[in-house]
C-alpha positions as CSV (number, residue, x, y, z in Angstrom):
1,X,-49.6,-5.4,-30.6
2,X,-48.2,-1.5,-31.5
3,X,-51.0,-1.4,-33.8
4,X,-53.4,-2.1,-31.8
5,X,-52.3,-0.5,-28.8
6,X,-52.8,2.8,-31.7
7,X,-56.5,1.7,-32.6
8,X,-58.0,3.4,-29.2
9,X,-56.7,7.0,-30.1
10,X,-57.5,6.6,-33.7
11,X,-60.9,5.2,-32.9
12,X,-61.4,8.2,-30.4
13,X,-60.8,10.5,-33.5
14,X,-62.5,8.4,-36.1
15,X,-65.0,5.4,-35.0
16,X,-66.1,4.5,-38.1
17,X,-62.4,3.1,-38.6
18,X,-62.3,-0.8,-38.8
19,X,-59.1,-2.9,-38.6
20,X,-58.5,-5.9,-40.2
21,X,-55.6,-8.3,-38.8
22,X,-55.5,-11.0,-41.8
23,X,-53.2,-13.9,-41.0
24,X,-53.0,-16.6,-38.5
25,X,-49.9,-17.0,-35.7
26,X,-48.8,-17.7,-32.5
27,X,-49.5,-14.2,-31.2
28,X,-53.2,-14.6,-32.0
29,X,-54.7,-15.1,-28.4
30,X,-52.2,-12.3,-27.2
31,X,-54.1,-9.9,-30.1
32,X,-57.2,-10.8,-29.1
33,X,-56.8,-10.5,-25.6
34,X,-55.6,-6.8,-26.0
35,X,-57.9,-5.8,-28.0
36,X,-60.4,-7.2,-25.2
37,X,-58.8,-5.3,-22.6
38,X,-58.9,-2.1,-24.4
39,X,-62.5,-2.6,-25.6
40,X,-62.0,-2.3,-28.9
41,X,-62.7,-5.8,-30.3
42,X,-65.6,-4.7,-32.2
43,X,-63.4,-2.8,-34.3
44,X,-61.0,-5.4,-34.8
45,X,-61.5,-7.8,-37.3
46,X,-59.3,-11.3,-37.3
47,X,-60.0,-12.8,-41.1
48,X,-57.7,-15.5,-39.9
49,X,-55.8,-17.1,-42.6
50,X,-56.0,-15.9,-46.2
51,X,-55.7,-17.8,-49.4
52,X,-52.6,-16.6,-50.9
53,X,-55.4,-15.9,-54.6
54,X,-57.5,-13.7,-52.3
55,X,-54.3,-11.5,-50.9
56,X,-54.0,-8.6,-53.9
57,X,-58.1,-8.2,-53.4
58,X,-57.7,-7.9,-49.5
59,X,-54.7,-5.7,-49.9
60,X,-56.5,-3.3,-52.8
61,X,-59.9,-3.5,-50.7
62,X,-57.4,-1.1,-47.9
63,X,-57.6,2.5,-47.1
64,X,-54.2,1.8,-45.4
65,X,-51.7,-0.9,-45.3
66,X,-50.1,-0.5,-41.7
67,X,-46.5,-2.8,-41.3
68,X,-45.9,-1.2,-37.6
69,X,-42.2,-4.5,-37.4
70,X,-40.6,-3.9,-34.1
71,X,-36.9,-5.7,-33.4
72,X,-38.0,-9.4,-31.0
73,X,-36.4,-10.1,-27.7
74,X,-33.5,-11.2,-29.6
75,X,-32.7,-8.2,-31.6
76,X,-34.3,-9.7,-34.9
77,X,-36.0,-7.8,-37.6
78,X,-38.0,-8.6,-41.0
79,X,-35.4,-7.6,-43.6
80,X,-37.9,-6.4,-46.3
81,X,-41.2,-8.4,-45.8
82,X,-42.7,-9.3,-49.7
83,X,-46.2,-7.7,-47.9
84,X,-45.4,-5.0,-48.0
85,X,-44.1,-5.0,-51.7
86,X,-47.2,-6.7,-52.2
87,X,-49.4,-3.9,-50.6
88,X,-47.5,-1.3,-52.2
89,X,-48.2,-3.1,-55.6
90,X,-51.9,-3.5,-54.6
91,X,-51.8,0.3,-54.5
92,X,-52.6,0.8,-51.0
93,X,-51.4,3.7,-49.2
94,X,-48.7,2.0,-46.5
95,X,-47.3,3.2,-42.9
96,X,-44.7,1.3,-42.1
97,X,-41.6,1.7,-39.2
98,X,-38.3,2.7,-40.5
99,X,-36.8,-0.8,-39.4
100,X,-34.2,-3.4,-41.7
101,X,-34.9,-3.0,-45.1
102,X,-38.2,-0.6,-45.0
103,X,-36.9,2.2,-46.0
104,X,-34.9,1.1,-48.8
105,X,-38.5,0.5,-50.4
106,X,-40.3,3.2,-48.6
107,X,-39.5,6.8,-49.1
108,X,-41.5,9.0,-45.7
109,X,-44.1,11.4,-47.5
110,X,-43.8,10.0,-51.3
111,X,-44.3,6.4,-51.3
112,X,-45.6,5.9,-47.8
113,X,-45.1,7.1,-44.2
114,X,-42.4,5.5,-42.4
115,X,-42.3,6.2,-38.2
116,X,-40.4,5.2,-35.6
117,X,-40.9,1.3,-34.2
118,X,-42.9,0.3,-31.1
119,X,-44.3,3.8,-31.3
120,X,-48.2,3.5,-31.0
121,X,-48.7,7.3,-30.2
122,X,-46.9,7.5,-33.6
123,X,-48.3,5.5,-35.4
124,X,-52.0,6.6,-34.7
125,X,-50.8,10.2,-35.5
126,X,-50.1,8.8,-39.1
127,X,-53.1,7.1,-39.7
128,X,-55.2,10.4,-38.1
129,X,-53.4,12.3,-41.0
130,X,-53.9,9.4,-43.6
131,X,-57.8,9.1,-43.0
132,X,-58.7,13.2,-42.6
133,X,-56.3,13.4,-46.6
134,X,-58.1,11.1,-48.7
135,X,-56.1,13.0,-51.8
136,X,-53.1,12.1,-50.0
137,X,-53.4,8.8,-49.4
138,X,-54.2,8.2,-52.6
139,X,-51.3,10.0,-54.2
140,X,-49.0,7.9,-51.6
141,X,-50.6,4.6,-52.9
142,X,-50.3,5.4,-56.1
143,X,-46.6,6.5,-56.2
144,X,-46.0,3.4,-54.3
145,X,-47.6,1.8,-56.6
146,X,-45.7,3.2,-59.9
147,X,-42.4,2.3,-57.6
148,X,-42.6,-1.1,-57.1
149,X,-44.1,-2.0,-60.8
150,X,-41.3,0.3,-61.7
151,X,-38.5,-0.8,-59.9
152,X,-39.2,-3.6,-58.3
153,X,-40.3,-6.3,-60.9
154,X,-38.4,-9.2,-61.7
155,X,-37.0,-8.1,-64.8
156,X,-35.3,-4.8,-62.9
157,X,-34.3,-6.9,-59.8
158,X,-32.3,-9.4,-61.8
159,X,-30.7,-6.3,-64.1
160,X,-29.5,-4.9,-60.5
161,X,-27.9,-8.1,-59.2
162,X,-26.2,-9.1,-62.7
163,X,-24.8,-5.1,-62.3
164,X,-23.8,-5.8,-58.8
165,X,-21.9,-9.2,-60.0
166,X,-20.3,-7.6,-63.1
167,X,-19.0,-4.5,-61.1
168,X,-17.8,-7.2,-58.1
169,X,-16.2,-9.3,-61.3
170,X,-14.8,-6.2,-62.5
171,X,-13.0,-5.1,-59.4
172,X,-11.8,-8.3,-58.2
173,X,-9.9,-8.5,-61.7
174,X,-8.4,-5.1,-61.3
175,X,-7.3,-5.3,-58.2
């Protein structure tokens, strides 16, 4: 709902911007509803649920990826959700809040914009700048992109953890 509580200032700025919620949950209705209320439901899109074949075209079809994950009621936070590895890898330029594991995947200004959670005044500041600097949101997605083929694929995630367990072997022997 931060996101769409953004759309109305973006959409003031830039009209011609659509937004496309893809997914299917229990905060559905609630979405809907708000996007009602603020008159904006022209401009959102709900594609529902999407086959997990069709998620790298959806995801490289985007201007902007936008991961706006706020702590619940119970303090809870998305560690490091695979979307937004998966966006990244898609190339897409992302915004996403500095929140759990984010920003160990997300550096602000190289690979992506990271703001401040539950922040819609934020967060429609970043996508202003990210649709008026087309060369910069493409550089974004493309460093992001390079990062996560880079550094993020299955053969250099398992070479960091069998580091991690060596140098955990290592010390628990010599101490």
């Amino acid at each position: 709902n931060i996101l769409i509580a953004a759309m109305p200032k973006v959409l003031s700025q830039h009209p011609e911007v659509l937004l496309l919620l893809a997914g299917d949950g229990p905060l559905h209705e609630q979405l809907l509803a708000q996007a009602k209320a603020l008159g904006i439901e022209r401009q959102v899109i709900f594609a529902g649920r999407v086959p997990w074949n069709k998620v790298p075209e959806l995801l490289a079809d985007a201007d902007i990826f936008v991961l706006p994950s706020v702590r619940d009621k119970h303090g809870n936070v998305d560690g490091l959700p695979n979307v937004l590895l998966e966006a990244m890898s898609c190339g897409s330029a992302v915004i996403a809040s500095e929140i759990g594991g984010v920003g160990l995947v997300v550096e602000h200004s190289q690979s992506g914009v990271l703001g401040q959670p539950g922040k819609p005044d934020e967060l429609a500041e970043a996508i202003h700048r990210l649709v008026i600097e087309p060369g910069y949101r493409k550089s974004l997605g493309l460093i992001a992109r390079r990062k996560v083929v880079t550094l993020f694929n299955w053969l250099s995630v398992t070479r960091q953890i069998s580091q991690f367990l060596e140098s955990a072997s290592w010390q628990k022997r010599h101490n």
